[in-house]
NURO-131439 format. One record per atom (N, C-alpha, C): atom name; x, y, z; residue number from 1. Coordinates in steps of 0.02 Angstrom, whole numbers, plus 50000, padded with zeros to 5 digits. Each point is the difference from the previous one (the first is absolute). Example, Ala and Ser with C-alpha at 12.3 -4.5 7.8 and 13.67 -1.06 7.14 Angstrom:
  marnu     c1     c2     c3  vexba
      N  50660  49716  50390      1
     CA  49955  50059  50000      1
      C  50045  50060  50000      1
      N  49982  50053  49964      2
     CA  50042  50059  50003      2
      C  49961  50055  50037      2
END
This chain:
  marnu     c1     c2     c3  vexba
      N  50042  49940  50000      1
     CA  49958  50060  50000      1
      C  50043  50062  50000      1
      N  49971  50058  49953      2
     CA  50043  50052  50004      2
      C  49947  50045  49990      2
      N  49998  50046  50030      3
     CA  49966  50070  50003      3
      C  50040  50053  49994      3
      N  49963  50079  49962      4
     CA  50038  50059  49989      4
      C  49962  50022  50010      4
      N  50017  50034  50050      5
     CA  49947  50092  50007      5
      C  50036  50064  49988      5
      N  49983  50050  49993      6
     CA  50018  50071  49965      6
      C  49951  50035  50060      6
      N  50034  50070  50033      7
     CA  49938  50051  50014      7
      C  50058  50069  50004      7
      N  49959  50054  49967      8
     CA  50029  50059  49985      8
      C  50022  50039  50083      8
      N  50036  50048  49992      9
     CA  49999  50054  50037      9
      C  49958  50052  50016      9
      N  50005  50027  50021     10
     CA  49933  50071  50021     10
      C  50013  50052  50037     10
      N  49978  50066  49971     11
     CA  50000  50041  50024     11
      C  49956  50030  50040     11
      N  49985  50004  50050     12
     CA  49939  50032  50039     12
      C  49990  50080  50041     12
      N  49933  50002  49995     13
     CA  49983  50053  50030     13
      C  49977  50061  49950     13
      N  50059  50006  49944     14
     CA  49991  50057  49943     14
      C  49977  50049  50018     14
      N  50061  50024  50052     15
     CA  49979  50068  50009     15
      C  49942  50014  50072     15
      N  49939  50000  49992     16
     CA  49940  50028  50034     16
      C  49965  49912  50011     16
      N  50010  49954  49964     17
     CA  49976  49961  50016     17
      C  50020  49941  50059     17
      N  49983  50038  50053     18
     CA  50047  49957  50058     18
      C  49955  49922  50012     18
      N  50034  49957  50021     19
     CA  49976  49949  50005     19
      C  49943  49969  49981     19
      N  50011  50026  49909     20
     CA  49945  49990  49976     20
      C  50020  49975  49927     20
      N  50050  50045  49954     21
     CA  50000  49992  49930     21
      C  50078  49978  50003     21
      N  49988  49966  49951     22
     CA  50088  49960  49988     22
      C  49982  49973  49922     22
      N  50057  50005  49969     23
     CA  50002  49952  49940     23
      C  50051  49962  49992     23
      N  50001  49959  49951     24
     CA  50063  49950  49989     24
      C  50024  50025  49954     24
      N  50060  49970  50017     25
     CA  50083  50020  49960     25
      C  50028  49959  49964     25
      N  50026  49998  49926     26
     CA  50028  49938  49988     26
      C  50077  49987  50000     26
      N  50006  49976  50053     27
     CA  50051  49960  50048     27
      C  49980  49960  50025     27
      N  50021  49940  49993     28
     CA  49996  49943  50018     28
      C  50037  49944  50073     28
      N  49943  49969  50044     29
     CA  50045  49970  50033     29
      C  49964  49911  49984     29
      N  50032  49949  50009     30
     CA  49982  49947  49981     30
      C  50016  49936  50047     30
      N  49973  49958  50003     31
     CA  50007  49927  50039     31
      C  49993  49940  49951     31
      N  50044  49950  49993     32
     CA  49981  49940  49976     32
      C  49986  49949  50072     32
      N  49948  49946  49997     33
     CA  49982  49973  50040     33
      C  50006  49938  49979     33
      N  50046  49922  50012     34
     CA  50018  49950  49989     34
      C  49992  49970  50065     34
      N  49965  49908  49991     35
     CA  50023  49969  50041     35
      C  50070  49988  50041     35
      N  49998  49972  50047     36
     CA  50057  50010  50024     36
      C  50020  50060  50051     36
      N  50047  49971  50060     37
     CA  50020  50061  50045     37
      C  49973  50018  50070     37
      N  50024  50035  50027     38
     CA  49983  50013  50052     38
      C  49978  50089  50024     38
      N  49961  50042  49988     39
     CA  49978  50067  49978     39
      C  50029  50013  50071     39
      N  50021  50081  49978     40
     CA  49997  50026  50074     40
      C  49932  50054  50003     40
      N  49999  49965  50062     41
     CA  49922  50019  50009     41
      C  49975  50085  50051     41
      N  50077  50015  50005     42
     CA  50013  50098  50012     42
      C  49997  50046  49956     42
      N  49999  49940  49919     43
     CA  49997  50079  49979     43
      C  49932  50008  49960     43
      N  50015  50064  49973     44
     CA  49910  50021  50010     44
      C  49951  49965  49936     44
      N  50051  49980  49974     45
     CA  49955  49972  49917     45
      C  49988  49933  50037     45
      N  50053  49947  50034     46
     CA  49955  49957  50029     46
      C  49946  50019  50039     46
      N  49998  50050  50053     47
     CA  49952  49989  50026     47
      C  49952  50019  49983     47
      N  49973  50039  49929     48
     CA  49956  50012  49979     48
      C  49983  49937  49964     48
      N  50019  49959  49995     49
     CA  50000  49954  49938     49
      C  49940  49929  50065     49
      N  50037  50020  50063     50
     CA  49975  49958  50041     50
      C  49949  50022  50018     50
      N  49959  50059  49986     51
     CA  49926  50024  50028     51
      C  49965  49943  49944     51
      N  50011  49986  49961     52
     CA  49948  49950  49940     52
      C  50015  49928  49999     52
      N  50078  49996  50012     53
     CA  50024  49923  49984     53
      C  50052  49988  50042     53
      N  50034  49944  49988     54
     CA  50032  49961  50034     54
      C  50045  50007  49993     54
      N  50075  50020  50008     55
     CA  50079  50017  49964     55
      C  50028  49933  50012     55
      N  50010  49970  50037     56
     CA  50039  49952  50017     56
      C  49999  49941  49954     56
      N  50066  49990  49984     57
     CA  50020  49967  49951     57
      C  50017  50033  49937     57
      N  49990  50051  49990     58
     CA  50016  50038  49930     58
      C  50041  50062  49998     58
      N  50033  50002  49970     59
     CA  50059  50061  49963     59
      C  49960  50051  49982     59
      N  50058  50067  50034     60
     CA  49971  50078  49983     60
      C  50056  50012  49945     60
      N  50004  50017  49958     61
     CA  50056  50042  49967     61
      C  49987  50091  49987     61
      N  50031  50033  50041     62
     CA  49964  50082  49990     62
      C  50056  50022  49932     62
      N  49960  50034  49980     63
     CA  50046  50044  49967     63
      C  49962  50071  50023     63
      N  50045  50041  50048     64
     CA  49995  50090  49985     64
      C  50028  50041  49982     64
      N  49958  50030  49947     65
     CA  50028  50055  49950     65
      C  49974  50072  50023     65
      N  49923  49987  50073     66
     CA  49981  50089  50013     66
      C  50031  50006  50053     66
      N  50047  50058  50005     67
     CA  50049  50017  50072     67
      C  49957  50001  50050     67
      N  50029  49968  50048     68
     CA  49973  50000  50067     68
      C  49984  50073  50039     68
      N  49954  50020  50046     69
     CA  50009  50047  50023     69
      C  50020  50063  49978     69
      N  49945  50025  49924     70
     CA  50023  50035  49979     70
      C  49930  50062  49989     70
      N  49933  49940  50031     71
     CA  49968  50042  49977     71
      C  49925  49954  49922     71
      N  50046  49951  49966     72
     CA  49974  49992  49961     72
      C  49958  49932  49991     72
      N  49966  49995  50071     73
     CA  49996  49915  49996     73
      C  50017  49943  50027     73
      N  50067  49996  49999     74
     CA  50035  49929  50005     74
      C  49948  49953  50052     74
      N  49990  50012  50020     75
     CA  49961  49943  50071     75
      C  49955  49979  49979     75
      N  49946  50064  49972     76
     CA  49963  49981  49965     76
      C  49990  49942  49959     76
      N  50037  50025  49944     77
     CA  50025  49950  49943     77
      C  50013  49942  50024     77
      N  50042  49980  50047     78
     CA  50024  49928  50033     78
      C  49938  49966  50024     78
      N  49947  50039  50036     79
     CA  49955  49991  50022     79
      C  49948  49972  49952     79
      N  49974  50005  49944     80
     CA  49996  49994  49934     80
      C  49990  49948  49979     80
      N  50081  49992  49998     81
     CA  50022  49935  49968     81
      C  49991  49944  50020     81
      N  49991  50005  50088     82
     CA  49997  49936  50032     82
      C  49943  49984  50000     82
      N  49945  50057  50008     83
     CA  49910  49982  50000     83
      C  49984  49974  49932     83
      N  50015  50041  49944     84
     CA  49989  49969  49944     84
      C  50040  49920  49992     84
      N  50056  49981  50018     85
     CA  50022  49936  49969     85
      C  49969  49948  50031     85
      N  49973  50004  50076     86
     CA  49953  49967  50045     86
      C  49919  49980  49976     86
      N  50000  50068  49975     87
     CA  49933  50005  49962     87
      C  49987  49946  49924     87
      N  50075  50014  49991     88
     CA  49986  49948  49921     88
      C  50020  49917  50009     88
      N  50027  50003  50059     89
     CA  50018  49924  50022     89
      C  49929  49976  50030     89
      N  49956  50049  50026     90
     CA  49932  49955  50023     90
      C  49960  50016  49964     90
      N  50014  50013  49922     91
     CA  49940  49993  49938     91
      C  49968  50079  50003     91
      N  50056  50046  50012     92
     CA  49972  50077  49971     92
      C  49923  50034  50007     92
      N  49985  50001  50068     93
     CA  49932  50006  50010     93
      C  49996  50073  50001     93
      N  50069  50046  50048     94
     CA  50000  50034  50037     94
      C  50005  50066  49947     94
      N  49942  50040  50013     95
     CA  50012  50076  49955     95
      C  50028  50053  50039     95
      N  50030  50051  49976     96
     CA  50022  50044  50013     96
      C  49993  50035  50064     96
      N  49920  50009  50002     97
     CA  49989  50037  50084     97
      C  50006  49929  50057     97
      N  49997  49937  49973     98
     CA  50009  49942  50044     98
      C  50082  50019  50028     98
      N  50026  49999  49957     99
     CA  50067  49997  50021     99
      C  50028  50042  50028     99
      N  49970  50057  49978    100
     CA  50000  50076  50038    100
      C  49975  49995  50094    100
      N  49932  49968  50013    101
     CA  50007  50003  50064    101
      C  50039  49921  50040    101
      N  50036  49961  49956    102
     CA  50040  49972  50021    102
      C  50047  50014  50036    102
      N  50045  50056  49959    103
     CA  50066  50026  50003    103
      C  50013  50060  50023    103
      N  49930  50032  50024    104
     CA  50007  50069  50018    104
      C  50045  50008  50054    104
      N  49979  49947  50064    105
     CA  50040  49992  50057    105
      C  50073  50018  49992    105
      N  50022  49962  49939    106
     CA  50057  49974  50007    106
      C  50049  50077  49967    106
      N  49970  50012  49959    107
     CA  50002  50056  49961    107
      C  50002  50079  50037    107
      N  49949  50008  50064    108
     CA  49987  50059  50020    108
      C  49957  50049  49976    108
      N  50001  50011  49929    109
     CA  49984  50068  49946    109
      C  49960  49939  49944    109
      N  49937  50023  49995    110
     CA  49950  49944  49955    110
      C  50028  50057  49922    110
      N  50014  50055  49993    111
     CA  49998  50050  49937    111
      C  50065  49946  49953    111
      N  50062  49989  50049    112
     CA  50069  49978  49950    112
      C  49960  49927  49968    112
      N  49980  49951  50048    113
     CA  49983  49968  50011    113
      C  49933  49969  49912    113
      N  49943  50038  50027    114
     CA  49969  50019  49924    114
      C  50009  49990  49940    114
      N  50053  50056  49972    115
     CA  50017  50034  49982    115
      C  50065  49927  49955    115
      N  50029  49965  50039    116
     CA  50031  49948  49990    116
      C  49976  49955  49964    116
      N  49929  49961  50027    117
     CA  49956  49971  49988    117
      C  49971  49991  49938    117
      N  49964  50068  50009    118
     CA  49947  50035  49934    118
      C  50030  50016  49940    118
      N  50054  50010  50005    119
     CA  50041  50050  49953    119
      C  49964  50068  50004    119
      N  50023  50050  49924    120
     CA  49981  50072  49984    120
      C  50011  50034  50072    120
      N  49929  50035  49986    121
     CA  49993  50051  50070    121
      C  49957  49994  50049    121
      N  50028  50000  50054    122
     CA  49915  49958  50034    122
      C  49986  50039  50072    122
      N  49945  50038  50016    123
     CA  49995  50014  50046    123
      C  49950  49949  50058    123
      N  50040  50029  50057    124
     CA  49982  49931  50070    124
      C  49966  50010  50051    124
      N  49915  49987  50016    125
     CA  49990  50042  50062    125
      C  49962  49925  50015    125
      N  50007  49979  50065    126
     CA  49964  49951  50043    126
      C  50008  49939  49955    126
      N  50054  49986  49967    127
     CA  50012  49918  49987    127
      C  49954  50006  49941    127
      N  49991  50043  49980    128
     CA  49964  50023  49905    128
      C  50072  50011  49962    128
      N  50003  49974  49955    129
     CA  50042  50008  49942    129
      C  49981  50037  49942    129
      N  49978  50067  49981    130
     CA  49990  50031  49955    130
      C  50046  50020  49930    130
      N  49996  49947  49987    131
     CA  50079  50010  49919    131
      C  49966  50047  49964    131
      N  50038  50059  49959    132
     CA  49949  50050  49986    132
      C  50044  50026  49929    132
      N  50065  49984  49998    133
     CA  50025  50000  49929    133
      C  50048  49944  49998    133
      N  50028  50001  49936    134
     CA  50044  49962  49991    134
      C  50063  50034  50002    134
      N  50016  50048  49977    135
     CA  50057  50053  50008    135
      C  49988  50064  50049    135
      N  50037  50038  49997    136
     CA  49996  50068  50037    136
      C  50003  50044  49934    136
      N  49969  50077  50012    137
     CA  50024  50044  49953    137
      C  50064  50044  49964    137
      N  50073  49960  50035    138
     CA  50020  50026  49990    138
      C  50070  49933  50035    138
      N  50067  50007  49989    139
     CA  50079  49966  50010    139
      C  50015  50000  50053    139
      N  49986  49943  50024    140
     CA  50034  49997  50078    140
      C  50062  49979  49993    140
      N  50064  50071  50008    141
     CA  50059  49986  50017    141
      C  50015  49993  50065    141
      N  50045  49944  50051    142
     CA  50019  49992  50030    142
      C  50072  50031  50034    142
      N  49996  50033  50047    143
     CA  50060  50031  50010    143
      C  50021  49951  50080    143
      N  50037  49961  49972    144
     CA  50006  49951  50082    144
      C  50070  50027  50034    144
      N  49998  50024  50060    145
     CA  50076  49998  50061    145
      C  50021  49957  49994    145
      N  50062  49998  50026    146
     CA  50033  49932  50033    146
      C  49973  49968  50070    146
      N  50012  50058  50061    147
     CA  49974  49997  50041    147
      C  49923  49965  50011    147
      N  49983  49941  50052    148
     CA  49906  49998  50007    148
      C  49979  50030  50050    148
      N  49943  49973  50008    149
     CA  49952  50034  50028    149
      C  49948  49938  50030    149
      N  49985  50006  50079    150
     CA  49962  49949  50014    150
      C  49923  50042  50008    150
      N  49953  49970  49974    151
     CA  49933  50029  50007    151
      C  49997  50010  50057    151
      N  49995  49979  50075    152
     CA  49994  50027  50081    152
      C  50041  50032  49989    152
      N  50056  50032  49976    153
     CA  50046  50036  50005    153
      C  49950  50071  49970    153
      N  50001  49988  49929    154
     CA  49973  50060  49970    154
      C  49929  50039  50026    154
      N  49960  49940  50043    155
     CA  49923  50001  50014    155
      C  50019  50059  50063    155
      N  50032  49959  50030    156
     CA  50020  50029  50092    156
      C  50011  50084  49990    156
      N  50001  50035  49946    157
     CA  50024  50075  49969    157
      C  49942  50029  49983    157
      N  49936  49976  50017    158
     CA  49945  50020  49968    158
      C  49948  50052  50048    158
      N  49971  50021  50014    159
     CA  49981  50027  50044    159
      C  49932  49994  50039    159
      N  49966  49995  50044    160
     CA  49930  49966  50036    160
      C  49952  50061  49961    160
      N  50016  50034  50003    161
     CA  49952  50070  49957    161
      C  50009  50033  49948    161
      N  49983  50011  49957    162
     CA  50040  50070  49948    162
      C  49933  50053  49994    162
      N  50015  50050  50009    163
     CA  49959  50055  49973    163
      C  49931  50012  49947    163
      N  49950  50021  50012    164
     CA  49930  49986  49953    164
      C  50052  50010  49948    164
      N  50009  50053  49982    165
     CA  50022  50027  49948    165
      C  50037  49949  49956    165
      N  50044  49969  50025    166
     CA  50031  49934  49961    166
      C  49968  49958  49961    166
      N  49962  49955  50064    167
     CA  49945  49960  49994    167
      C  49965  50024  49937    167
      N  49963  50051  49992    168
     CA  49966  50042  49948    168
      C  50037  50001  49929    168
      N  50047  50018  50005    169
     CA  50074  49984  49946    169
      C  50007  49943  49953    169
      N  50007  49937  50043    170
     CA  50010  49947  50002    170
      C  49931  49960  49991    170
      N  49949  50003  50032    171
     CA  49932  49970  49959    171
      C  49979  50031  49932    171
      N  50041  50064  49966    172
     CA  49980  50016  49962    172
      C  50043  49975  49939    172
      N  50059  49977  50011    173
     CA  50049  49987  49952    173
      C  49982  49910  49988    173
      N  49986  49976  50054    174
     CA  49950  49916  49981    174
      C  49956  49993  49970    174
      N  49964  50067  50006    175
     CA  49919  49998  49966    175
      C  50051  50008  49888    175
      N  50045  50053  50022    176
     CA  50014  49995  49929    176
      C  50042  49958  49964    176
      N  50024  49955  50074    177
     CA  50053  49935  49971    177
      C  49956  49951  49951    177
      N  49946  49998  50046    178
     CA  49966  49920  49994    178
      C  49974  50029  49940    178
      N  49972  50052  49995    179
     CA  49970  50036  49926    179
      C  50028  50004  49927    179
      N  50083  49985  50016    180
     CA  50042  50015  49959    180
      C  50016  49916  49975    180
      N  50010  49974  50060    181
     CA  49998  49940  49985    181
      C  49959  49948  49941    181
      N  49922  50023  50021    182
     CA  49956  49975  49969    182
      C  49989  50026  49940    182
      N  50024  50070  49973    183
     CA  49984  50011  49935    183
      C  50052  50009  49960    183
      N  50071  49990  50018    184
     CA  50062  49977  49980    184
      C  50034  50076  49981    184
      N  49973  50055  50044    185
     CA  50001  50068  49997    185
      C  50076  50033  50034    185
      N  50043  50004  49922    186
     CA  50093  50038  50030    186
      C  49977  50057  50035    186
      N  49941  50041  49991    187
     CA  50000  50051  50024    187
      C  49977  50021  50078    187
      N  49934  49938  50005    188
     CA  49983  49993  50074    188
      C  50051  49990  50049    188
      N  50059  49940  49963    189
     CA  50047  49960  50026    189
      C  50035  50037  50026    189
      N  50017  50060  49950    190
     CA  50063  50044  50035    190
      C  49975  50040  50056    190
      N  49944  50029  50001    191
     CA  49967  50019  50044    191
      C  50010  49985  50093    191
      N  49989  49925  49980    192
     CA  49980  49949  50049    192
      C  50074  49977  50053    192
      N  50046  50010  49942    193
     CA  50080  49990  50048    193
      C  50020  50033  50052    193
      N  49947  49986  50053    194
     CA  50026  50045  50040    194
      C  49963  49998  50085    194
      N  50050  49994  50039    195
     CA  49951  49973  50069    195
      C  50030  50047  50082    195
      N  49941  50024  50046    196
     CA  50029  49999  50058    196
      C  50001  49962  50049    196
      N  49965  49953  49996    197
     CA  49987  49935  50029    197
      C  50054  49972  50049    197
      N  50063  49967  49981    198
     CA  50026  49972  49978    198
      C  50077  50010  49972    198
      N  50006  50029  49937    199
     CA  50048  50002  49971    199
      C  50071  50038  50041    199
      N  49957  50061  50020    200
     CA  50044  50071  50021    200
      C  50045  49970  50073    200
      N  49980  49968  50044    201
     CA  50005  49972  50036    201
      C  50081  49939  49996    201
      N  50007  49961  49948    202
     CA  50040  49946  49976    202
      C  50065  50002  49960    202
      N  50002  50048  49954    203
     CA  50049  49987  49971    203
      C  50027  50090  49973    203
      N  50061  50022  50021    204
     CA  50034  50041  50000    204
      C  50027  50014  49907    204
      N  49988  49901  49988    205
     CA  50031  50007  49897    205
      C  49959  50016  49994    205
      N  49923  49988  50005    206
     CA  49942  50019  49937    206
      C  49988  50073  50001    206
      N  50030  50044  50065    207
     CA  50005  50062  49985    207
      C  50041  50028  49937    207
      N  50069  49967  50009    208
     CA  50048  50020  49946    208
      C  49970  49981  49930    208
      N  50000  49948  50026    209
     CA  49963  50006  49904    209
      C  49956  50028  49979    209
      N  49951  50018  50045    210
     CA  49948  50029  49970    210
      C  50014  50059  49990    210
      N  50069  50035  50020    211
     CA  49994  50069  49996    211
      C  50058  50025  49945    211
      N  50012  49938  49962    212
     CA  50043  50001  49919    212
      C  49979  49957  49958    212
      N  49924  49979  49998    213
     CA  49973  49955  49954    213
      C  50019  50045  49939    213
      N  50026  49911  49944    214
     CA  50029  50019  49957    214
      C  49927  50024  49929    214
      N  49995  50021  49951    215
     CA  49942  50013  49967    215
      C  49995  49961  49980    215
      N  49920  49983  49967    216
     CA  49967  49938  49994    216
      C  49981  49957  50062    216
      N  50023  50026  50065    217
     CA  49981  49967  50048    217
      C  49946  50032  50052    217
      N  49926  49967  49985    218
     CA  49941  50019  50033    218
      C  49991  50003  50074    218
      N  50039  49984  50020    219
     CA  50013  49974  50108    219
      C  50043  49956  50014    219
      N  50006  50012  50057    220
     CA  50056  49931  50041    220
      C  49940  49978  50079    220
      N  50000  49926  49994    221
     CA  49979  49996  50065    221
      C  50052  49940  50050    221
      N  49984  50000  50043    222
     CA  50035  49951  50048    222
      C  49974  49946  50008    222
      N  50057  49914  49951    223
     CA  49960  49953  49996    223
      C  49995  49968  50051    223
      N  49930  49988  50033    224
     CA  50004  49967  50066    224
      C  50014  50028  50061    224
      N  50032  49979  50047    225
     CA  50039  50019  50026    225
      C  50080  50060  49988    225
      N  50013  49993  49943    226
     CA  50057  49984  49994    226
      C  50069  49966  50007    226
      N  50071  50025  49985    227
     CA  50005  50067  49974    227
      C  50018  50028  49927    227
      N  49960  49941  49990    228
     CA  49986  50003  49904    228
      C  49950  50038  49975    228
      N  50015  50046  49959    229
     CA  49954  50070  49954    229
      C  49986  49976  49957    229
      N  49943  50017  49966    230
     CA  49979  49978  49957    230
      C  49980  50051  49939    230
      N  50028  50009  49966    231
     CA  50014  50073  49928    231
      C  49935  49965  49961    231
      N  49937  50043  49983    232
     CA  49973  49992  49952    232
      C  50000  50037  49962    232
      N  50004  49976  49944    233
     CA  50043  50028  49914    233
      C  49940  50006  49961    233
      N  49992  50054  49954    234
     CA  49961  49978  49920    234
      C  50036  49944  49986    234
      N  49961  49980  49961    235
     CA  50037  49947  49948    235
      C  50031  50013  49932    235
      N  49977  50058  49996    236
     CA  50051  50016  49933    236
      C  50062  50026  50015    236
      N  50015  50012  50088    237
     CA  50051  50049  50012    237
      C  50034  49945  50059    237
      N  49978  49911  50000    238
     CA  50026  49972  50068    238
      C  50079  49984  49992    238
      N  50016  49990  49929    239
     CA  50070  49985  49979    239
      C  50049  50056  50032    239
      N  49989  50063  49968    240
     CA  50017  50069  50021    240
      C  50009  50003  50083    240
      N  49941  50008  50011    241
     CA  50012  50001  50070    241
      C  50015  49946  50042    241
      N  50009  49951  49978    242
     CA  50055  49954  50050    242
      C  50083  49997  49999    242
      N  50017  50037  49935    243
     CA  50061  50019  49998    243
      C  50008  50057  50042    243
      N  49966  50035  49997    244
     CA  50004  50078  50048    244
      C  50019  49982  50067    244
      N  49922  49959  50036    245
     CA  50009  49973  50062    245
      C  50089  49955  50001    245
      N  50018  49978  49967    246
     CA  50060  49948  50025    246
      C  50046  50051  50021    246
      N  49997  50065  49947    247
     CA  50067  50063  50006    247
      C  49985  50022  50057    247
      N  49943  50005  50026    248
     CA  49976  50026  50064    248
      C  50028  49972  50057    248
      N  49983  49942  49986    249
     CA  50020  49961  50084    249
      C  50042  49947  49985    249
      N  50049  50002  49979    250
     CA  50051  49946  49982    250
      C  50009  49947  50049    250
      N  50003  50008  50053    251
     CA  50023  49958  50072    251
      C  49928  49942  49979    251
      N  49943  50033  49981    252
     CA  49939  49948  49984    252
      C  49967  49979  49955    252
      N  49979  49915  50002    253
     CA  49969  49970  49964    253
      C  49941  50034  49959    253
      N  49987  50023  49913    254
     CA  49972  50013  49987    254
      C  49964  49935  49937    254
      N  49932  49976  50028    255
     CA  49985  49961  49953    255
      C  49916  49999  49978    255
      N  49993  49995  49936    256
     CA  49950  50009  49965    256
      C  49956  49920  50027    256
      N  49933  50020  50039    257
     CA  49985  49930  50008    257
      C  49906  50024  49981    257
      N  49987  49976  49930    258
     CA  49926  49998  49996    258
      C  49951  49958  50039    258
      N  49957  50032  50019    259
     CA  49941  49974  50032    259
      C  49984  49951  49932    259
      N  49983  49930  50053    260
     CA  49983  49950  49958    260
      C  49923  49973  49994    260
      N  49981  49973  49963    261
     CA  49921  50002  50025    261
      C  49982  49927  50023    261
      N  50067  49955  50001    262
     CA  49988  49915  49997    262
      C  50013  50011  50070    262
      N  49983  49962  50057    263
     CA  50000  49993  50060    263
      C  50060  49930  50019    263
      N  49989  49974  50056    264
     CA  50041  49943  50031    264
      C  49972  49931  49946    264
      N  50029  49970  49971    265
     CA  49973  49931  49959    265
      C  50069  49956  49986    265
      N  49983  49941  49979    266
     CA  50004  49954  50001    266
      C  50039  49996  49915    266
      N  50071  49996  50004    267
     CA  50056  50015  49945    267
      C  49975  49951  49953    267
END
């Protein structure tokens, strides 16, 4: 017996959409599953794999290609891989929001999670999976640190209150995310990049960049957690401006990663 699973990366939040909107990335992390072996059962793709099925006796092989702790996923994705390959070893019953309140536990954040799953763009409220495009309106360039970032780390920076005025800010830039989203609108989109929620609070880069976005570039938001930015580009101008961004920040990873619309499946 040999099994292959695939599940993308993800970016979450976009901006104003806090623990709610995330899409997938295409970056790939993967597991082959063979008889044989002895699993270790600490790490997190087994133990997601063990909410459905049985590990014992069978081989994990990981391959990761989304950086750890960066913001874009990774756990997620691992998380993924193990529900889905469990899922197809006991005859593939399990859909998307099944697996979703499987793994939420394990996961923390149901949006990365989703978003993994579903593919495209998917917004997340109460264990609802709302996939609502297949793309975004516009180039999600990746600007990744070296340095990570642990989510309790980044969360613990957040504040018990913020100001009406914010709040007001920030419900208004969701109302034009999700709007932008759904009608595949560059112009809502650009609008919409933008949060007090949340963002202002976390990351000291997404200031810098945002305050030498290169042209052709509609916003920067903070993916996830961080302390990975996320440059959204026209598309007639994403080539352009990912060369710009590299001259910009040399010390960092600059990589072109399209929102994918295929979710976690079965290679």
């Amino acid at each position: 017996m040999s099994l292959r699973v695939r599940a993308p990366a993800s970016t979450a939040n976009l901006g104003s959409g806090f623990d709610c909107a995330a899409a997938a990335l295409d970056l790939w992390n993967e597991v082959e599953v063979t008889d044989g072996g002895d699993p270790d059962r600490a790490h997190l793709g087994v133990r997601a794999f063990s909410l459905i099925a049985e590990p014992d006796g069978l081989s994990f092989a990981w391959t990761d290609r989304i950086p750890r702790a960066r913001g874009l996923g990774s756990s997620a994705s691992v998380i993924a891989l193990g529900l889905l390959a469990a899922s197809a070893l006991r005859g593939g019953g399990h859909g998307p929001e099944e697996l979703l309140a499987l793994g939420v536990e394990l996961e923390g954040h149901a949006d990365n999670l989703a978003a993994v799953l579903a593919g495209g763009v998917c917004l997340t409220v109460g264990g609802r999976i709302e996939r609502i495009a297949d793309d975004a309106p516009a180039v999600p360039l990746a600007l990744v640190p070296e340095q990570a970032v642990s989510t309790s780390e980044s969360r613990s920076r957040l504040p018990a209150e913020i100001p009406h005025a914010d709040a007001a800010f920030s419900a208004a830039r969701a109302a034009l995310l999700g709007a932008s989203l759904a009608a595949g609108s560059e112009k809502l989109f650009a609008a919409a990049l933008d949060d007090r929620l949340h963002e202002p609070y976390r990351s000291p880069f997404l200031r810098e960049v945002r305050a030498a976005l290169p042209p052709g570039a509609l916003g920067a938001t903070l993916s996830g957690s961080g302390p990975t930015v996320i440059v959204w580009a026209r598309r007639r101008d994403a080539a352009a401006c990912e060369d710009r961004l590299r001259e910009q920040h040399p010390e960092t990873t600059v990589t072109r990663l399209d929102v994918t619309p295929e979710g976690a499946h079965i290679a």
